[in-house]
C-alpha positions in Angstrom: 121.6 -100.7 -21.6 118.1 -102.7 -20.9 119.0 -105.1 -23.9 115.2 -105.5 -24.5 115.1 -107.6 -27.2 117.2 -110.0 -24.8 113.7 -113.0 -24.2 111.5 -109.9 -25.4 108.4 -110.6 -27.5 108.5 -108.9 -31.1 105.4 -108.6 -33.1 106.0 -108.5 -37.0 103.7 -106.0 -39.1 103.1 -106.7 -42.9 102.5 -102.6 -43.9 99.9 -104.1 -46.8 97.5 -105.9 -45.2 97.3 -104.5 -41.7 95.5 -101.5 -41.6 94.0 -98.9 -44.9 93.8 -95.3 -43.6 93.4 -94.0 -47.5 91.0 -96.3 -48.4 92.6 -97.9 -51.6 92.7 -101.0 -50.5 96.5 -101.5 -49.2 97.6 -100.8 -45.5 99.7 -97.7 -45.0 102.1 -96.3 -42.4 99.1 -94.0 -40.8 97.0 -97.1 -40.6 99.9 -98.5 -38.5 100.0 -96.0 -36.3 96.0 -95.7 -35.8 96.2 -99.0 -34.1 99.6 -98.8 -32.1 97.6 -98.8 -29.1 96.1 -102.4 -29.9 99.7 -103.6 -30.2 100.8 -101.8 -27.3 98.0 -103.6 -25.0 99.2 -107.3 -26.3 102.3 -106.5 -23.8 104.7 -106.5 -26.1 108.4 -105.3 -26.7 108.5 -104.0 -30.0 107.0 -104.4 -33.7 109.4 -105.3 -36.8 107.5 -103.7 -40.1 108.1 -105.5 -42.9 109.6 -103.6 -46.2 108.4 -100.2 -47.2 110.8 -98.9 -49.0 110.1 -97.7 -52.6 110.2 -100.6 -55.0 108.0 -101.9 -58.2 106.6 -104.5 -55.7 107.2 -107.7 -57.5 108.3 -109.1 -54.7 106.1 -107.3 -52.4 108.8 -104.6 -51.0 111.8 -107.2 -51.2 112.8 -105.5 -54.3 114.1 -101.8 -53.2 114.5 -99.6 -55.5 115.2 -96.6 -53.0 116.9 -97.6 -49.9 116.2 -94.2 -48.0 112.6 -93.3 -48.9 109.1 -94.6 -48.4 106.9 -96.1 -50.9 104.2 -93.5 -52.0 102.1 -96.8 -51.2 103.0 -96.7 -47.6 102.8 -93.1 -47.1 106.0 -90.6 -46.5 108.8 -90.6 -44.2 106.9 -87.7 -42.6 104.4 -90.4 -41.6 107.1 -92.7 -40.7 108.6 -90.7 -38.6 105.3 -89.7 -36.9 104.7 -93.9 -36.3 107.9 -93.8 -35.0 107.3 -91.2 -32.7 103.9 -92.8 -31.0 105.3 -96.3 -30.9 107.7 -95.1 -28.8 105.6 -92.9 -27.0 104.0 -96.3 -26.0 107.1 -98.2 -25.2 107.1 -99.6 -28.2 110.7 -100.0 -30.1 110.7 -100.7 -33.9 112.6 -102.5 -36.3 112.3 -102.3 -40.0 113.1 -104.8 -42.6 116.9 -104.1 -44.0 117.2 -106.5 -47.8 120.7 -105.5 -48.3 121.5 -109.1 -50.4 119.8 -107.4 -53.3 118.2 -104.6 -55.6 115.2 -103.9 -57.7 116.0 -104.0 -61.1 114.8 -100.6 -61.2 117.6 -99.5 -58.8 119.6 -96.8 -60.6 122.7 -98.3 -60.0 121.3 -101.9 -61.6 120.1 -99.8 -64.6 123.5 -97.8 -64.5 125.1 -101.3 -64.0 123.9 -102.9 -66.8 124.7 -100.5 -69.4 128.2 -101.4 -70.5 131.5 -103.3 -68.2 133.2 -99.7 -67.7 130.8 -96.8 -66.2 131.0 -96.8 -62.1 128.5 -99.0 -60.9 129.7 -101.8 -63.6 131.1 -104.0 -60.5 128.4 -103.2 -58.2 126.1 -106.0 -59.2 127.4 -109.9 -59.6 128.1 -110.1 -63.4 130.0 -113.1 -65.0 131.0 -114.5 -68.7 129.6 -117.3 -70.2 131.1 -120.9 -70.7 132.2 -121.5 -74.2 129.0 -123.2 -74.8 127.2 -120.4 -73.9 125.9 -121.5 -70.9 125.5 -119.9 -67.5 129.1 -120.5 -65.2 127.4 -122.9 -63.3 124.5 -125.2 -62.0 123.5 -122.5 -59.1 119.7 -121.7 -58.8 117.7 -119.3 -58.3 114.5 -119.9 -54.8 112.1 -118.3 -57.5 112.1 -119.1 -60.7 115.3 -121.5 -62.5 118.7 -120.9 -63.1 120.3 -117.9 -60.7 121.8 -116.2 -64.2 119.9 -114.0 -66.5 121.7 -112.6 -69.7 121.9 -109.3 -70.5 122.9 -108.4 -73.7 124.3 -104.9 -73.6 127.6 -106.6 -71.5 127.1 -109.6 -73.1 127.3 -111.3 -69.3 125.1 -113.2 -66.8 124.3 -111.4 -63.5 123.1 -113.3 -60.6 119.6 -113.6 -59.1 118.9 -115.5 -55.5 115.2 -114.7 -56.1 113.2 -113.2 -58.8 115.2 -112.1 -61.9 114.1 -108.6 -61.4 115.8 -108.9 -58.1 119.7 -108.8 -58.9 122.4 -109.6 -56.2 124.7 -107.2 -55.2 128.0 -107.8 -55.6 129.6 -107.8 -51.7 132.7 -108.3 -52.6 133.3 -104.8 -53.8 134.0 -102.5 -50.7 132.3 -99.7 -52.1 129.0 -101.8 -51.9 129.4 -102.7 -48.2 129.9 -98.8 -47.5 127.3 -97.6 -49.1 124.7 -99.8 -48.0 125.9 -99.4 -44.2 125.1 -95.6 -45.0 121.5 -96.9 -45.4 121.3 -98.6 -42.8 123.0 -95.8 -40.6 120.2 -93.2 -42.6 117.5 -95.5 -40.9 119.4 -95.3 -37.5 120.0 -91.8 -37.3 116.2 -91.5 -38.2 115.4 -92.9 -35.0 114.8 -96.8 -35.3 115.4 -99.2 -32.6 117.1 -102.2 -34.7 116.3 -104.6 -38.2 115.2 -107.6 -39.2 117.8 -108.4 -41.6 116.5 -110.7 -44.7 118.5 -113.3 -45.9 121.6 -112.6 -43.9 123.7 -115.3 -45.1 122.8 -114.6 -49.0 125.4 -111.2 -49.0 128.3 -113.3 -50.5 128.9 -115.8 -53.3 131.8 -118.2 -54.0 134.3 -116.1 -56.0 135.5 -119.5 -57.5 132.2 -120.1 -59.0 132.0 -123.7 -58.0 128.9 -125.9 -58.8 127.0 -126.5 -55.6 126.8 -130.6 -54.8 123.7 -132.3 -54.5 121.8 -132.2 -51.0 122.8 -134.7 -48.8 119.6 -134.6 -46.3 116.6 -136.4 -47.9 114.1 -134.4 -50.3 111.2 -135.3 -52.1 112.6 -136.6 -55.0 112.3 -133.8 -57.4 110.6 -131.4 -55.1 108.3 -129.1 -56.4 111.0 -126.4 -56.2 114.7 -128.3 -57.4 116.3 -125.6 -55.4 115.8 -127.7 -52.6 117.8 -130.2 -54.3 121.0 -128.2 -53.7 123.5 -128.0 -51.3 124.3 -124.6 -51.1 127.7 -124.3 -49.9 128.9 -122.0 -52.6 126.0 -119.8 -53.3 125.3 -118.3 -50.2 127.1 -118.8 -46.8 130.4 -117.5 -47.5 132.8 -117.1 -44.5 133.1 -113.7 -45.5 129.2 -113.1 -44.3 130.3 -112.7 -40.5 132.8 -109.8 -41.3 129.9 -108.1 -42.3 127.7 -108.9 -39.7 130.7 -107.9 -37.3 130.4 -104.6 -39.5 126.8 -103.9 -38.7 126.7 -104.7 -35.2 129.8 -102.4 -35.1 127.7 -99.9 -36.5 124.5 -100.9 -34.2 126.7 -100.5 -31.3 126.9 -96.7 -32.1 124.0 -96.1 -31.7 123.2 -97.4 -27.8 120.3 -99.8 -27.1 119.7 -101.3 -30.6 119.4 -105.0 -32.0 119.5 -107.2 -35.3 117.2 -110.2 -35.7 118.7 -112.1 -38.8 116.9 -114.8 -41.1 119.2 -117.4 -41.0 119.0 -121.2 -43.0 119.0 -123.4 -40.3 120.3 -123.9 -36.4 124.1 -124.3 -36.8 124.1 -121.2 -39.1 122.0 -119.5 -36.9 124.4 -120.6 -34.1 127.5 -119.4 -35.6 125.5 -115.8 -36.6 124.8 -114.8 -32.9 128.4 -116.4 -31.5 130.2 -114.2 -29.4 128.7 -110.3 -28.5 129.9 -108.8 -32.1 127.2 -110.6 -34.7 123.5 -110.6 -34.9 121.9 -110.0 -31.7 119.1 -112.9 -32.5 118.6 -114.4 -35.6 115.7 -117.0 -36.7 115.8 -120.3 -38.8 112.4 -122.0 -40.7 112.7 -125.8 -38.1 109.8 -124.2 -36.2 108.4 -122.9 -39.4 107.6 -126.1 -41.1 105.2 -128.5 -41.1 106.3 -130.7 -38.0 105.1 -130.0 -34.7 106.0 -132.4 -32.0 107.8 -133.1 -28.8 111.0 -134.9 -30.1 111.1 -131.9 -32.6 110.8 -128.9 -30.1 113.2 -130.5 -27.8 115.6 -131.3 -30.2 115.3 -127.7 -32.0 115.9 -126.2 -28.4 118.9 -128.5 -27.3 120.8 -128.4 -30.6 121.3 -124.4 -30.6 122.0 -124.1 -26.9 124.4 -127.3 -27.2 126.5 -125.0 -30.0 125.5 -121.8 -28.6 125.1 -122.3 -25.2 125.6 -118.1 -25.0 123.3 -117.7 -28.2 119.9 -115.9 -28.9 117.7 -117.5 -31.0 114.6 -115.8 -31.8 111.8 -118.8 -31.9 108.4 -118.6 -34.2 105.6 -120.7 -35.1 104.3 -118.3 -37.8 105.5 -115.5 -40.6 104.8 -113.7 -44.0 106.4 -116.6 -45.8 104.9 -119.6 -44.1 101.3 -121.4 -43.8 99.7 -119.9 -40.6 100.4 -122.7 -38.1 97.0 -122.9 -36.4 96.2 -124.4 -40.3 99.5 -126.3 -40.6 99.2 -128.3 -37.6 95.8 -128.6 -37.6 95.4 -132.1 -37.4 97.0 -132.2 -34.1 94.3 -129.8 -32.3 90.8 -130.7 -31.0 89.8 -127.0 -32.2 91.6 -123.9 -34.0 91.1 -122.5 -30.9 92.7 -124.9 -28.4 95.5 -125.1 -30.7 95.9 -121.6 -30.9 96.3 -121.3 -27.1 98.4 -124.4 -26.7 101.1 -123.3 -29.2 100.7 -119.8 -27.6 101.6 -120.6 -24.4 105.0 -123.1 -25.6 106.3 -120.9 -27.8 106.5 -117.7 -25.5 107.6 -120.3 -22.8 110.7 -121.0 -24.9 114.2 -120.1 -24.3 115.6 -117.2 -26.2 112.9 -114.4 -27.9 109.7 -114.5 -29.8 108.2 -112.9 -32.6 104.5 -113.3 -33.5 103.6 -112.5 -36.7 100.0 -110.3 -37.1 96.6 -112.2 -36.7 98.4 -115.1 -34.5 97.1 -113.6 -31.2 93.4 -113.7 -32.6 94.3 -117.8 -33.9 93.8 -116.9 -37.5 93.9 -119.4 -40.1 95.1 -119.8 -43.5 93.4 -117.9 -46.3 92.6 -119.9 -49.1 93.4 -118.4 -52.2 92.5 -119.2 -55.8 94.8 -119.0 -58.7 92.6 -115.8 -59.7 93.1 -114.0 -56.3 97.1 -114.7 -56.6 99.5 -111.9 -56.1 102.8 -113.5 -55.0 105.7 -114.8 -57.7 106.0 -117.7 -55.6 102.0 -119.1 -56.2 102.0 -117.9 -59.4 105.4 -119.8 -60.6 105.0 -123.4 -58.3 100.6 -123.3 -58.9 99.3 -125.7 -57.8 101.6 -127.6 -55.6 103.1 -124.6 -54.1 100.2 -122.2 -53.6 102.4 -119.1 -52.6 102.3 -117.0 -49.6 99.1 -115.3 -50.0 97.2 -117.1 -47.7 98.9 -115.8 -45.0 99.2 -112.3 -45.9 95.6 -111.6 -46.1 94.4 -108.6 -44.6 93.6 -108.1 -40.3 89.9 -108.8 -39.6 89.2 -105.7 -37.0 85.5 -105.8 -36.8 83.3 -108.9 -38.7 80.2 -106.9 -38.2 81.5 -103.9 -41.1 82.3 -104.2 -44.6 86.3 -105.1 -45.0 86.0 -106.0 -41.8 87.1 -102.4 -40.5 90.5 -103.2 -42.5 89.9 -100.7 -45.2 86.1 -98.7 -46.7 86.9 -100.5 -50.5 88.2 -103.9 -51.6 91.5 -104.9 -50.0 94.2 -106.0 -52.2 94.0 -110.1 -50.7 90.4 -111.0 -50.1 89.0 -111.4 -46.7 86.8 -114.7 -46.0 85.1 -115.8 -44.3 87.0 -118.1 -41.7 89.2 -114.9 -41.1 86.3 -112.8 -40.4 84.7 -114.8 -37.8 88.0 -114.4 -35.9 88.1 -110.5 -35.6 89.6 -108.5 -32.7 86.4 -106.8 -32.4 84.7 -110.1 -31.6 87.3 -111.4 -28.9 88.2 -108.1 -26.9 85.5 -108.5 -24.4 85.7 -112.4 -24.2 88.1 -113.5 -21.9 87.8 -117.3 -23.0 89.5 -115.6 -26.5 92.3 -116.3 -28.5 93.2 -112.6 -27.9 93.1 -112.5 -24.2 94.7 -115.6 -23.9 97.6 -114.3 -25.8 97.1 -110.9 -23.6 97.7 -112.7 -20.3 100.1 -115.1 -21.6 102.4 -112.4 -22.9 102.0 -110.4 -19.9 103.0 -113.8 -17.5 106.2 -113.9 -20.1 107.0 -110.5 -19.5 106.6 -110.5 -15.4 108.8 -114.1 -15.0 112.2 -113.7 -15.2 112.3 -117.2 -15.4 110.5 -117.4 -19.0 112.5 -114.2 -20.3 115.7 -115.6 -19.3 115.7 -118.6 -17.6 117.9 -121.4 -18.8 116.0 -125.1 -20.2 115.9 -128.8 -18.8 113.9 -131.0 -20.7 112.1 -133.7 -18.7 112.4 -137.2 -20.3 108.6 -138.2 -21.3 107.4 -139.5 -24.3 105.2 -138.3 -27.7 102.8 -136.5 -27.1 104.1 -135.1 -23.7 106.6 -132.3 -23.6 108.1 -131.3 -20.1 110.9 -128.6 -19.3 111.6 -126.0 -17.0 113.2 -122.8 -17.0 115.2 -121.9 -14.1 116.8 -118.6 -12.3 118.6 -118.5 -9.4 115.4 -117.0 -7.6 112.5 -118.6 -10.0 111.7 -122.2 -11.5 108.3 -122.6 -13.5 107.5 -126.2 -15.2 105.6 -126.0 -18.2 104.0 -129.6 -19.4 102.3 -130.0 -22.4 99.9 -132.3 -24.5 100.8 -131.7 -28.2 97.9 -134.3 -29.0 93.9 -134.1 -29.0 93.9 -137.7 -26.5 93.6 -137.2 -23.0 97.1 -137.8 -21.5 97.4 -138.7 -17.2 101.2 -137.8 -16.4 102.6 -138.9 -13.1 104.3 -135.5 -10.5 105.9 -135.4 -7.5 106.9 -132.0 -5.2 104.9 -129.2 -7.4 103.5 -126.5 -6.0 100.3 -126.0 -7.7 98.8 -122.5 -8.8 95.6 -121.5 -9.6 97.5 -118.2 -10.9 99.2 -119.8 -13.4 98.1 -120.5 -17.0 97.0 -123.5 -18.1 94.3 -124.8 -20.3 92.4 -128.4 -20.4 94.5 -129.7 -17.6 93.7 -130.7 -13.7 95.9 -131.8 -10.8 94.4 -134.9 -9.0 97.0 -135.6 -6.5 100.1 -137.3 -7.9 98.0 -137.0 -11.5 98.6 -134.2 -13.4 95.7 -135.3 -16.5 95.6 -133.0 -19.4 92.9 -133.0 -22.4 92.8 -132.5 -25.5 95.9 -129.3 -26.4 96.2 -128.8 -22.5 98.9 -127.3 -20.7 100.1 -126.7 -17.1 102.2 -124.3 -15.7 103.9 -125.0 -12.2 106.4 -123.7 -9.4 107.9 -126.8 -7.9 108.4 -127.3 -4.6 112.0 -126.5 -3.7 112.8 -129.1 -1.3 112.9 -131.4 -3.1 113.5 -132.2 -7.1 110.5 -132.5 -9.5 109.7 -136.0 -10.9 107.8 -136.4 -13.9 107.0 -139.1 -15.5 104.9 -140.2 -18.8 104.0 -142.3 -19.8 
């Protein structure tokens, strides 16, 4: 098998807002496929399409209410299957979203469910008594909106809810459930798909016990803006019983040849323990890269801490998704321009150790839409306003062409707005431009893709100080150093026995004999000289 998602690049769709082929506003599945070809030319492996499945979309797809069919939305698994067919046509593979932890509330078996405690779905679900006082069974919440227990009076019961109330949790625990949703996620399989992203992966299972989860141990704004965070969630989610189930669906990957599961994952160790051994997840991704700091110490010690516990792991690193602040916007403050920083945190993250996903608009260094209260569409802005302004901003359709009206996304008004600090950065506007965003993600990908080194070379960190960060990743046959200036001041770092290369990327940096001095967001790629072992020093 070529194991491509082993150090390959993935590049996440979100169906709604990347290309309209009906003109009502929302992307489709034939709009997908219209601009394959533009994906293709980026260099890399595969895409991962985010839900569309039918649902109600109050959670924007994450509430299925038909695990086997398309939403009407999206288009028709006629269409899906023609996407399928000219992604792979261009190499492409492609992974779809797989929210197995949950239902719609519009699921048939959730409406059969809640009916009475004897028909045949009445286990299916997680249901649960009251306490004498009539109060939920415990203090477990809910990432959306309160307590994870909504009554229902026809079974005079609570049923549990990770996320949105209208998004009830299945009940794992039940056999029967597992089955039948591996038979949806064999459906999709036999259909032709090269592997999932698997949402929430450590949500499947809750404590049977019912135990009250303890307070969080780490430090939190004290109360945050969401008390979820105020948890520690050891009995809610991240039941040992998760892992058999993993083992079940690679078990059932494995079938089916030259396949892969990326899983979203809490944090490191979890995401550790979730790709351990050759029978779980084949890569999985945590939120440390995801969040607001961005800095030496922190990349090193993100890196080092899963290959310490997982020195056979895949991690599968990002800097941006569907559920985050674009990271051009949330680490602003530490580039001269959007620009610079776009290429800077280009270049280090598809220089990492394990395999990337880039989420859609990265490559052209968009930024964060800002969204008014008005504009809102997702239950997170609309329940946390103001301190939590949801995950609009990121969602917001592609800018194809800032010269026609919806910027070539759609012919009417999209369903997010498009302004005007996302039009300017169009992928009409940087093709041709080779000092672009776009074309430095082009060649960067493409100097990824042709260095065994970078897809599967292992990491030493060199031992510099903020704002300098300095590894390299090593084969038996290749070495490349990459050094980096996570800072807008001019940095001078001290080398000794590099081979310098005119062919390899870097940006705001020069070599002035034993000086390697980098400006504002530069970076420097290297092959050292093999005689003799690479010294760096900084400051």
């Amino acid at each position: 098998m070529s194991e491509w998602w082993r150090g390959g690049v993935i590049y996440q769709i979100y169906p709604r807002s990347f290309q309209d082929s009906n003109n009502d506003g929302i992307g489709d599945l034939r709009g997908i496929t219209e601009r394959l070809d533009y994906v293709a030319k980026l260099g890399v492996d595969g895409i991962w399409i985010s839900p569309i499945f039918t649902s109600p979309m109050k959670d924007m797809g994450y509430d299925v209410s038909d695990y086997r069919d398309i939403d009407p939305l999206f288009g028709t698994l006629e269409d899906f299957d023609k996407l399928l067919e000219r992604a792979h046509s261009l190499g492409l593979k492609v992974m779809i979203d797989q929210v197995l932890s949950h239902s719609s509330d519009q699921h048939p078996f959730f409406e059969q469910s809640r009916q009475d405690r004897n028909n045949d779905k009445s286990d299916w679900y997680v249901w649960v008594n009251p306490l004498p006082s009539g109060n939920p069974p415990n203090n477990w919440l809910s990432i959306f909106e309160g307590m994870a227990w909504e009554w229902e009076s026809r079974r005079k019961q609570y049923y549990q809810h990770n996320f949105l109330v209208s998004q009830p949790d299945f009940n794992f625990h039940n056999p029967e459930v597992r089955k039948w949703l591996l038979s949806n996620v064999r459906f999709w399989l036999e259909r032709g798909v090269d592997g999932f992203r698997l949402d929430t992966v450590n949500y499947y299972f809750h404590d049977q016990q019912l135990r009250n989860n303890p307070p969080r141990k780490e430090a939190v704004e004290h109360p945050p803006v969401n008390p979820y965070y105020m948890q520690d969630h050891v009995h809610s989610i991240s039941q040992p019983e998760n892992i058999d189930f993993v083992e079940d669906l690679r078990a059932l990957l494995d079938e089916f040849g030259d396949t892969a599961m990326v899983g979203e994952i809490s944090n490191l160790d979890l995401m550790a323990e979730y790709t351990a051994g050759s029978n779980r997840l084949h890569l999985a991704y945590s939120f440390e890269l995801l969040g607001p700091i961005f800095s030496a110490k922190h990349v090193r010690k993100c890196i080092e801490h899963f290959f310490n516990i997982a020195q056979k792991g895949i991690p599968c690193w990002s800097f941006s998704n569907h559920d985050v602040i674009r990271h051009v916007s949330r680490w602003a403050s530490l580039g001269s321009t959007p620009e610079a920083l776009a290429k800077q945190t280009a270049a280090l993250l598809l220089s990492l150790e394990g395999s990337i996903c880039l989420f859609q608009g990265e490559e052209l260094g968009q930024l964060e839409t800002k969204i008014e209260f008005e504009e809102l569409k997702d239950p997170v802005g609309l329940r946390f306003w103001p301190k939590n302004k949801g995950r609009d901003g990121c969602r917001t359709p592609m800018s194809w062409d800032s010269g026609l009206p919806y910027k070539e996304f759609s012919k009417n008004e999209p369903w997010l707005p498009v302004k005007s600090p996302q039009v300017s950065r169009s992928a009409k506007q940087q093709e041709n431009d080779q000092n672009s965003v776009l074309s430095f993600y082009r060649r960067m990908i493409w100097f990824r893709q042709n260095s065994d080194s970078l897809r599967q070379g292992k990491t030493t960190f060199f031992e510099t100080d903020e704002p300098v960060l300095a590894f390299s990743r090593k084969t038996e046959e290749e070495n490349i150093i990459c050094v980096f200036n996570l800072s807008k001041e001019e940095v001078s770092i001290e080398v000794e026995h590099l081979k310098h290369s005119e062919t390899y990327p870097k940006f705001n940096a020069k070599l002035d004999t034993k000086k390697l001095i980098l400006g504002a967001n530069g970076f420097h790629f290297f092959i050292p000289d093999s005689d003799n072992d690479v010294v760096i020093k900084y400051p």
